[in-house]
LUMGU-400750 format. One record per residue (C-alpha): x, y, z negated; residue in one letter. Coordinates in steps of 0.25 Angstrom, whole numbers, padded with zeros to 4 digits. Layout:
BEGIN
R      xx      yy      zz   residuo
R       X       Y       Z         a
...
end
This chain:
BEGIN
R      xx      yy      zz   residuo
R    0000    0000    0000         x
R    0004    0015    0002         x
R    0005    0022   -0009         x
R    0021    0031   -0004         x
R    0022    0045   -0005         x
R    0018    0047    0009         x
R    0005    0039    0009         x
R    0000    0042   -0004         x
R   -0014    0035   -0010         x
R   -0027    0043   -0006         x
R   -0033    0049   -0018         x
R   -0046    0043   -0020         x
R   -0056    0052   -0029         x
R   -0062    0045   -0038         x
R   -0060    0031   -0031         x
R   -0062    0022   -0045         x
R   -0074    0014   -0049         x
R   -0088    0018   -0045         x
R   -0085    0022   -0031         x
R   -0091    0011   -0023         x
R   -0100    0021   -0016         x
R   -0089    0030   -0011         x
R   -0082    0017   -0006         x
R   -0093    0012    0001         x
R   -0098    0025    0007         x
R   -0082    0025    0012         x
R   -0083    0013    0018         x
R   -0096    0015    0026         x
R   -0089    0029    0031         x
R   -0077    0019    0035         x
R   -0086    0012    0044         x
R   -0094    0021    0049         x
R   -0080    0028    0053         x
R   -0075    0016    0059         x
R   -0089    0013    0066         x
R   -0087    0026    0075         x
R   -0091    0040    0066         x
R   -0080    0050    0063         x
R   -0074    0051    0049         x
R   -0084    0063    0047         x
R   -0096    0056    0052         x
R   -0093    0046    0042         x
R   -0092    0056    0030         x
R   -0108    0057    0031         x
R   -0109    0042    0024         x
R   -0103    0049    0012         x
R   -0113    0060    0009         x
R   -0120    0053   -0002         x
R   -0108    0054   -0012         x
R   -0103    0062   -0022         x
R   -0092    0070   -0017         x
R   -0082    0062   -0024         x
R   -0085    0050   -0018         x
R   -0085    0056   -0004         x
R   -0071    0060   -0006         x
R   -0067    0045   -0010         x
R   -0075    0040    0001         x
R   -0068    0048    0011         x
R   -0055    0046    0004         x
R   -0057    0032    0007         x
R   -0062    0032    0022         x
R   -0049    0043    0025         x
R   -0040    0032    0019         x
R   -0045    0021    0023         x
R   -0046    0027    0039         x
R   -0032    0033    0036         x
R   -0025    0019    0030         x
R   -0034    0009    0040         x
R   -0022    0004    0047         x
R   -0017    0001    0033         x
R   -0029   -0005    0028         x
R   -0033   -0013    0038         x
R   -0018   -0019    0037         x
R   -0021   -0023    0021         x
R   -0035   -0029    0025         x
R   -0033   -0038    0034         x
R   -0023   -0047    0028         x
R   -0035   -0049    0017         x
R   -0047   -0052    0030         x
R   -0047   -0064    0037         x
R   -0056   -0058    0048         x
R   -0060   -0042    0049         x
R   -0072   -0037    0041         x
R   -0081   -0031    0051         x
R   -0084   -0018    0051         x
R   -0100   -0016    0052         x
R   -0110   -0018    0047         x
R   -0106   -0019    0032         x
R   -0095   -0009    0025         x
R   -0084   -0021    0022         x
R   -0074   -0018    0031         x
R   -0076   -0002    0027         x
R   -0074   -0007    0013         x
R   -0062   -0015    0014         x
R   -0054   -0003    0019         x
R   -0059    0007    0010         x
R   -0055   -0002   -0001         x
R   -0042   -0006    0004         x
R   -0041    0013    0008         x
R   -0043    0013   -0008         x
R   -0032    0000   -0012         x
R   -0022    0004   -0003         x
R   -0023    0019   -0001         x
R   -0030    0026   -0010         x
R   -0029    0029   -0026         x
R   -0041    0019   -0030         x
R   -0039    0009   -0042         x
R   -0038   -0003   -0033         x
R   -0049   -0011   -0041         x
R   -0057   -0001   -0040         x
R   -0055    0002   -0025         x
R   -0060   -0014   -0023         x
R   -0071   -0016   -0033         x
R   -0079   -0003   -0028         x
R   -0075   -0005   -0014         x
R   -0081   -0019   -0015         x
R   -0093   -0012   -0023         x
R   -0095   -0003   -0011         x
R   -0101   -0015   -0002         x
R   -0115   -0016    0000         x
R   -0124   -0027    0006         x
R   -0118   -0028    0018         x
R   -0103   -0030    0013         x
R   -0108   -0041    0003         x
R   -0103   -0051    0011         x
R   -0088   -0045    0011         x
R   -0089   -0040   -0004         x
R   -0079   -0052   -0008         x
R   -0069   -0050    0004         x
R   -0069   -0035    0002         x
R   -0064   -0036   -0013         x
R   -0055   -0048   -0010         x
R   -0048   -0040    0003         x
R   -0046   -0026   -0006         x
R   -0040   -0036   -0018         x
R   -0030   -0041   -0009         x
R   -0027   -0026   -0003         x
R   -0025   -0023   -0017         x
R   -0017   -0035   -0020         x
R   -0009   -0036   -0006         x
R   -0004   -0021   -0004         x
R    0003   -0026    0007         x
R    0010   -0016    0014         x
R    0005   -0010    0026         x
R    0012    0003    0028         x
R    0015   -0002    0042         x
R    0002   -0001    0046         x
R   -0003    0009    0055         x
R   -0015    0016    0052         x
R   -0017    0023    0065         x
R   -0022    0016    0078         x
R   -0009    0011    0085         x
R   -0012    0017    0101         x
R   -0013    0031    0091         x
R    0000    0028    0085         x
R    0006    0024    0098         x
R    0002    0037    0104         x
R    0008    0045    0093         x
R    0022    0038    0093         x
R    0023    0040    0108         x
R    0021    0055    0103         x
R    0027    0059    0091         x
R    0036    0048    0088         x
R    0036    0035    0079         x
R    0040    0045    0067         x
R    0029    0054    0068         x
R    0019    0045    0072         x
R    0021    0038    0057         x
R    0022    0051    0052         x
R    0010    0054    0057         x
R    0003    0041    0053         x
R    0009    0045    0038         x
R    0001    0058    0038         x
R   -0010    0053    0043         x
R   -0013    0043    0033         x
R   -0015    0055    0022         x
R   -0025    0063    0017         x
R   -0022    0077    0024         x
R   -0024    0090    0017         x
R   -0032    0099    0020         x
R   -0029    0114    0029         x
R   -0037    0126    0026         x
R   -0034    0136    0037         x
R   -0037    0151    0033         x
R   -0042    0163    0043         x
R   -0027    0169    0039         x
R   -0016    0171    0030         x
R   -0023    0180    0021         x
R   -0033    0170    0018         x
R   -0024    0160    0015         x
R   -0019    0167    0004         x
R   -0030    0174   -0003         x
R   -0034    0158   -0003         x
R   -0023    0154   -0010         x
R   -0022    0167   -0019         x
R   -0036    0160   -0026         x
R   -0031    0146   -0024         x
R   -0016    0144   -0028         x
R   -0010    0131   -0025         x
R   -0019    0126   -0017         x
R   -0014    0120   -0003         x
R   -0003    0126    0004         x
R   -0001    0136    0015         x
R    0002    0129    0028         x
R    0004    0139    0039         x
R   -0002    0155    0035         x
R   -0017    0150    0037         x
R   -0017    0137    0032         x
R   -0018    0130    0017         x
R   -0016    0114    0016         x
R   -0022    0109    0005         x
R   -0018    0096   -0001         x
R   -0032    0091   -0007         x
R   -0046    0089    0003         x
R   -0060    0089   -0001         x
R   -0071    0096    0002         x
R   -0066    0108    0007         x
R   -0078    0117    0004         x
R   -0074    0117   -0010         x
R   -0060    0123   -0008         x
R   -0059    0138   -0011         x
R   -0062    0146    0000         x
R   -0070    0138    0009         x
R   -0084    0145    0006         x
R   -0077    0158    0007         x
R   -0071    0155    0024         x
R   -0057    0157    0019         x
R   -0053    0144    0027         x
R   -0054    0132    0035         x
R   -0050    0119    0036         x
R   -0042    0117    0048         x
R   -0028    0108    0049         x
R   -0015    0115    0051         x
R   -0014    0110    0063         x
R   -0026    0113    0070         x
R   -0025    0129    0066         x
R   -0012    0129    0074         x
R   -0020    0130    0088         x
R   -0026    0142    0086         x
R   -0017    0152    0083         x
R   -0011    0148    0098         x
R   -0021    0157    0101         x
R   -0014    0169    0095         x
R   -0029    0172    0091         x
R   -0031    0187    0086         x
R   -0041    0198    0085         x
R   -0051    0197    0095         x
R   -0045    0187    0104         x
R   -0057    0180    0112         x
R   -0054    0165    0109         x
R   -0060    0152    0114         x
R   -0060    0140    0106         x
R   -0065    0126    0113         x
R   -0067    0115    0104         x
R   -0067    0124    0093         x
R   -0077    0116    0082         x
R   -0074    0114    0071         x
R   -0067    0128    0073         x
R   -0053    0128    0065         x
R   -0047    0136    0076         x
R   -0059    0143    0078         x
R   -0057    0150    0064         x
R   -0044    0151    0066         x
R   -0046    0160    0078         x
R   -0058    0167    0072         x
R   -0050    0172    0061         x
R   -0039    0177    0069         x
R   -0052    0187    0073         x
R   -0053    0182    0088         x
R   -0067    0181    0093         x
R   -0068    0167    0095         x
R   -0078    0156    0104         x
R   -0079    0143    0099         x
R   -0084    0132    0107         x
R   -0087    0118    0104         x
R   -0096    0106    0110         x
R   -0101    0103    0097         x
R   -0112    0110    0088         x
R   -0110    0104    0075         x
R   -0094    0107    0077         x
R   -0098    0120    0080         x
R   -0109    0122    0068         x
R   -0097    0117    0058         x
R   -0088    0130    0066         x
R   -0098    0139    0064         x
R   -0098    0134    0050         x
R   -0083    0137    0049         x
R   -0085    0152    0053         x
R   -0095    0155    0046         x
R   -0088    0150    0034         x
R   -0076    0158    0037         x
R   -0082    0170    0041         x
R   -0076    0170    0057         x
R   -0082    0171    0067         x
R   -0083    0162    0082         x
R   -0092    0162    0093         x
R   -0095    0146    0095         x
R   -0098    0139    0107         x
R   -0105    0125    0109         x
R   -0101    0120    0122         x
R   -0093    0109    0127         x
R   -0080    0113    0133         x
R   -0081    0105    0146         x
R   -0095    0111    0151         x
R   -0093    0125    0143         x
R   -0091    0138    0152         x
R   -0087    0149    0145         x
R   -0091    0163    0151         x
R   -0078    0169    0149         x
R   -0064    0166    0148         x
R   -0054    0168    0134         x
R   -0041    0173    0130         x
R   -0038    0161    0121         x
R   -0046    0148    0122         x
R   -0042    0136    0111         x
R   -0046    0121    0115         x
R   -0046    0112    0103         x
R   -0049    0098    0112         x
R   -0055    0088    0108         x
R   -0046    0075    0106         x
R   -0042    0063    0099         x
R   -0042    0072    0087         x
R   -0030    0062    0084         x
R   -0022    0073    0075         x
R   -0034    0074    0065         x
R   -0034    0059    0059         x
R   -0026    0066    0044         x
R   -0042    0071    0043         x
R   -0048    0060    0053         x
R   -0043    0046    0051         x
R   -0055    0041    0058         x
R   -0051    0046    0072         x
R   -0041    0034    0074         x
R   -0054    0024    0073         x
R   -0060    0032    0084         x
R   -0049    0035    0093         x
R   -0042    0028    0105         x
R   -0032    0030    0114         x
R   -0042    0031    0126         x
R   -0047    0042    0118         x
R   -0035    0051    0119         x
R   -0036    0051    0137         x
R   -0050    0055    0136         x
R   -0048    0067    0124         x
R   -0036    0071    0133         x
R   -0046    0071    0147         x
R   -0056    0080    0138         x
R   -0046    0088    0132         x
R   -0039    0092    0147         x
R   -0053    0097    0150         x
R   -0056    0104    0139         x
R   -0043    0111    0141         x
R   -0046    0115    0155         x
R   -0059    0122    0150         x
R   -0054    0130    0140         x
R   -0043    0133    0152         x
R   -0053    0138    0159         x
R   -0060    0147    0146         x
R   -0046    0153    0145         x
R   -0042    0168    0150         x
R   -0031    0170    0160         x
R   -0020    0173    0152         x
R   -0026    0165    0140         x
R   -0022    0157    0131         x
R   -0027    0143    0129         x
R   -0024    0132    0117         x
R   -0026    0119    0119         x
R   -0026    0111    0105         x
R   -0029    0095    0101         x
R   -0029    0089    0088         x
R   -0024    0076    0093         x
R   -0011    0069    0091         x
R   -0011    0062    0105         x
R   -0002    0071    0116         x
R   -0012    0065    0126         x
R   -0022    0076    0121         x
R   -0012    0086    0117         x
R   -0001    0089    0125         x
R   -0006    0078    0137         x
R   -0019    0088    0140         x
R   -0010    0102    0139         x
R    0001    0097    0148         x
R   -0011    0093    0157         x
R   -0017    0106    0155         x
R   -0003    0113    0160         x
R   -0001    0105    0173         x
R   -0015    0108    0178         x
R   -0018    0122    0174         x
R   -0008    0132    0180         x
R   -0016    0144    0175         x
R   -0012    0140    0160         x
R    0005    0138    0153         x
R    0008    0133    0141         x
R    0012    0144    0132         x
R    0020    0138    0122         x
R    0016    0137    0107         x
R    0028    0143    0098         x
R    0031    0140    0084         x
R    0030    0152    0078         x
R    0015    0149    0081         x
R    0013    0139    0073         x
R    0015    0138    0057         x
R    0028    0135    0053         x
R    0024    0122    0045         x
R    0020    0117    0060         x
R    0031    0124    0070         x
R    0034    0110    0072         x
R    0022    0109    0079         x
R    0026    0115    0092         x
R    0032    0107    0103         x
R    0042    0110    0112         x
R    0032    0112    0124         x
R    0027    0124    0117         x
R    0014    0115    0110         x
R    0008    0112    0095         x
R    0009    0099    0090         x
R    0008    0094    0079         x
R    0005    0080    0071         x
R    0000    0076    0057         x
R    0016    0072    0055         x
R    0017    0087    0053         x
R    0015    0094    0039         x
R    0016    0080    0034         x
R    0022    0084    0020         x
R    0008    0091    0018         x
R   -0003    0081    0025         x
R    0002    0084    0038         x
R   -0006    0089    0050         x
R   -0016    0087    0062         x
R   -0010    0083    0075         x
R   -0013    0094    0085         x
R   -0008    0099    0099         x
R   -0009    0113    0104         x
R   -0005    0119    0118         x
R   -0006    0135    0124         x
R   -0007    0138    0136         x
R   -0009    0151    0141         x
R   -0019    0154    0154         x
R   -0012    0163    0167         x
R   -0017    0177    0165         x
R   -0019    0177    0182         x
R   -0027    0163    0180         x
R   -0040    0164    0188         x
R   -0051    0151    0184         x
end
């Protein structure tokens, strides 16, 4: 079992006796997850519970989702045959129990004896096996820290990119509970935040906080008065590509659920902000009326959408793989194939030539991606450059970039960066960003 400096145990509040509700609504929000729904669909099964036994329950699914390689690998020594996974919760059940022995800071006797009280009528039948497997976990900690957690044809793509090195150094930060990044509207604010909560978090770049501990994050100061956001530190690099300012008409495509969209709305640019879904949209508009900044918001789909005037600054945040988000989305790898990444990068090229086509002779465009796969990233902007002679590249410098993250910028003048960074503070999202810059005599 790994229990070393750099994979340390997952707190589990109050995990003891008594908690054989939070287990099995866990293990129903494990199957429904490997059934098909998102990790946030699957959040809906734990509404009944009391708010500390959601934030077991969830700290179980995330570590059972984020450790599955491992688990599966303690298991089956203990199965003469896979448990199947539907209808009853057995399986679910197995590897939230083995999450709690192997991973988590659970009395291992308690950890087996309300895991097998979570079953219900349909588990009967595997009652006795799931006691007898999770003893032998307990017993066996056989060593597993070989295994992968993550799908091999993932693994495989990333050590073709970055290197065996930093693909295990990814695979190390991944398997952690991230912090959590508060981006404020500017330095200012940062500070008068801190001025009223000393020691909390600490400073990133000149606009962002981390803070060590989650939760609910309407309970942290500040969040009722719109002094911040939650955006990752990597994701709020994009839009100050922009060089946003006062006034600046920007367009921002893909924009839901609106990080950037703040981001340029603080900086006092009058802002459009477009997105094919209404309920991405609503949860924008959420955001700006919470922080007091203000957007125009657009629903459309990008493909069809024809905007009646051009802009001086457009940002596309594509759709993608969304690879670069597992820290916070372990589910993605269960709903994620390799074919996956060819059809993102088809979508992605077109969706670039529109907003190509939204933007300005002598504009600026950035393309952004939070996915870890070059396919998507630099494979779509390299397209983008041999086919569209009205638009160069214009090189991202690092002095544009926080100094925590300067690494960050290639050699080709781009943003990359992977959860291997920041790693001695929970690392970051994977994320790619090009600019390029329209010809001011282009004609479309």
């Amino acid at each position: 079992m790994e229990k070393n400096a750099e994979n340390k145990p997952q707190r589990a509040p109050s995990g003891g006796r008594g908690k054989s509700a939070a287990r099995r609504h866990a293990a129903a929000m494990l199957a429904t997850i490997e059934r098909g729904k998102t990790l946030d669909e699957a959040r809906d099964r734990l509404g009944e519970l009391s708010a500390a036994d959601r934030s077991f329950a969830s700290a179980m699914v995330m570590t059972a989702l984020r450790r599955r390689g491992h688990i599966e690998a303690a298991l089956a020594p203990h199965l003469k045959k896979p448990v199947p996974a539907r209808p009853h919760l057995a399986r679910a059940l197995l590897h939230i129990g083995a999450a709690q022995i192997m991973f988590m800071n659970v009395p291992p006797h308690a950890a087996i004896n309300e895991t097998v009280a979570a079953t219900g009528r349909r588990e009967q039948p595997f009652r006795g096996l799931i006691n007898a497997v999770l003893r032998r976990v307990y017993e066996a900690r056989q060593n597993v820290n070989t295994v992968p957690d993550l799908p091999a044809w993932l693994l495989e793509g990333w050590q073709e990119a970055y290197g065996a090195e930093q693909t295990a150094a990814m695979e190390n930060v991944l398997r952690q509970t991230p912090p959590l990044d508060l981006q404020f509207r500017d330095a200012i604010s940062l500070r008068d935040w801190q001025a009223t909560n000393p020691g909390m978090g600490h400073v990133l770049t000149p606009t962002c906080l981390r803070l060590e501990a989650t939760g609910d994050v309407t309970r942290l100061p500040g969040f009722d008065a719109g002094m911040w956001w939650v955006q990752d530190v990597s994701a709020a690099l994009a839009a100050p590509l922009l060089r946003p300012k006062a006034q600046a008409d920007i367009l921002d495509l893909c924009a839901a659920p609106g990080g950037k969209t703040l981001q340029l709305a603080a900086c006092g640019a009058q802002v459009t902000a477009l997105d094919t879904s209404q309920k991405r949209l609503e949860r924008l508009a959420a955001n700006l009326a919470r922080t007091g900044l203000d957007a125009r918001t657009v629903l459309a789909d990008l493909e069809s959408w024809n905007p009646t005037r051009k802009f001086s600054r457009v940002l596309l945040d594509a759709p993608c793989s969304a690879t670069g988000t597992i820290r916070r989305h372990p589910d993605l790898p269960l709903h994620r194939r390799r074919s996956d990444i060819e059809k993102n990068a088809r979508l992605q090229s077109t969706l670039l030539e529109r907003a190509a086509d939204a933007t300005a002779p002598g504009g600026t465009l950035v393309y952004c991606v939070c996915s870890l796969e070059p396919q998507e990233g630099e494979g779509v902007a390299r397209a983008f450059l041999a086919t569209r002679d009205d638009f160069s590249l214009m090189p991202i410098g690092a002095d544009e970039v926080p100094e925590c993250l300067s690494m960050a910028v290639t050699g080709a003048g781009q943003l990359r960066t992977t959860p291997a960074m920041l790693a001695a503070s929970g690392g970051c999202d994977g994320f790619f960003a090009a600019r390029f810059q329209k010809k001011a005599e282009a004609q479309t």
